[in-house]
C-alpha positions in Angstrom: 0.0 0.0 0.0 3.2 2.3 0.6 4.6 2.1 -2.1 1.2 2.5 -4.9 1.3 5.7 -2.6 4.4 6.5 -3.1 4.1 5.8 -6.8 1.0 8.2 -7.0 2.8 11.0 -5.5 5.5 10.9 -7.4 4.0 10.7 -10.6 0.1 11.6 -10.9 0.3 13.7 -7.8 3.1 15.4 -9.2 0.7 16.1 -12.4 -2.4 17.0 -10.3 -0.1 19.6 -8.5 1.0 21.1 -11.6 -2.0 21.7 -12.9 -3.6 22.9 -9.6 -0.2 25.4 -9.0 -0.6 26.6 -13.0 -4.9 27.4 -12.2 -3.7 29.4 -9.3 -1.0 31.2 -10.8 -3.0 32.1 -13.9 -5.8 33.0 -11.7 -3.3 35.4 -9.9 -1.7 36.7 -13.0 -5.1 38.0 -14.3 -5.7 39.6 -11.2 -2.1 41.5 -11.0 -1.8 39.8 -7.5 1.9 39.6 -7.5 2.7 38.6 -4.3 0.2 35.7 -4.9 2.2 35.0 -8.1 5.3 35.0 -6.3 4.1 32.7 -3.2 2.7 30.2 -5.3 6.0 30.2 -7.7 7.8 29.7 -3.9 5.4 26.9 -2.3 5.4 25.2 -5.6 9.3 24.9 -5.9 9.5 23.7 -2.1 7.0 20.9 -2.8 8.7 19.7 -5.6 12.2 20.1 -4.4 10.9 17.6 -0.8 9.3 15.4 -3.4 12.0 14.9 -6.2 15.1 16.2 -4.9 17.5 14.0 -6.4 16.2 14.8 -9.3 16.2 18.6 -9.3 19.9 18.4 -7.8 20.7 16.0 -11.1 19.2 18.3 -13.2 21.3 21.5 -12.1 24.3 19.4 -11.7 24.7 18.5 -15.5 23.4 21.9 -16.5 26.3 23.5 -14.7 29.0 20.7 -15.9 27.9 22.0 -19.4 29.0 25.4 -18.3 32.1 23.6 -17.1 31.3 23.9 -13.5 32.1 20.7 -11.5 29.9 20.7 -8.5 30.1 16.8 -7.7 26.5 16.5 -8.2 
């Protein structure tokens, strides 16, 4: 049971909050509400870093080896 939840966090949840964090930040852009814009920019990056951290720090560790930047990430 842990791990079909773990499994729908990481990937449909992951989707569902996407789409939820996009509503509210279009929602907020229409309404000029730009610290709204900029909290749900900030609450949606600390989700995802929690949930896929590995990943993000993957992610910025090749982009910056591209560069020629050797982190050891």
């Amino acid at each position: 049971m842990v791990s079909g939840l773990q499994e729908f966090i990481l990937d449909d949840g992951m989707i569902l909050l996407s789409v939820f964090a996009a509503y509210r930040l279009f929602k907020s852009w229409k309404e000029s509400n730009w610290f709204q814009v900029a909290s749900v920019l900030i609450i949606y990056a600390l989700i995802v870093s929690v949930l896929k951290g590995q990943q993000v720090l993957a992610f910025f560790g090749k982009l910056l080896r591209m560069i020629g930047i050797e982190t050891g990430l």
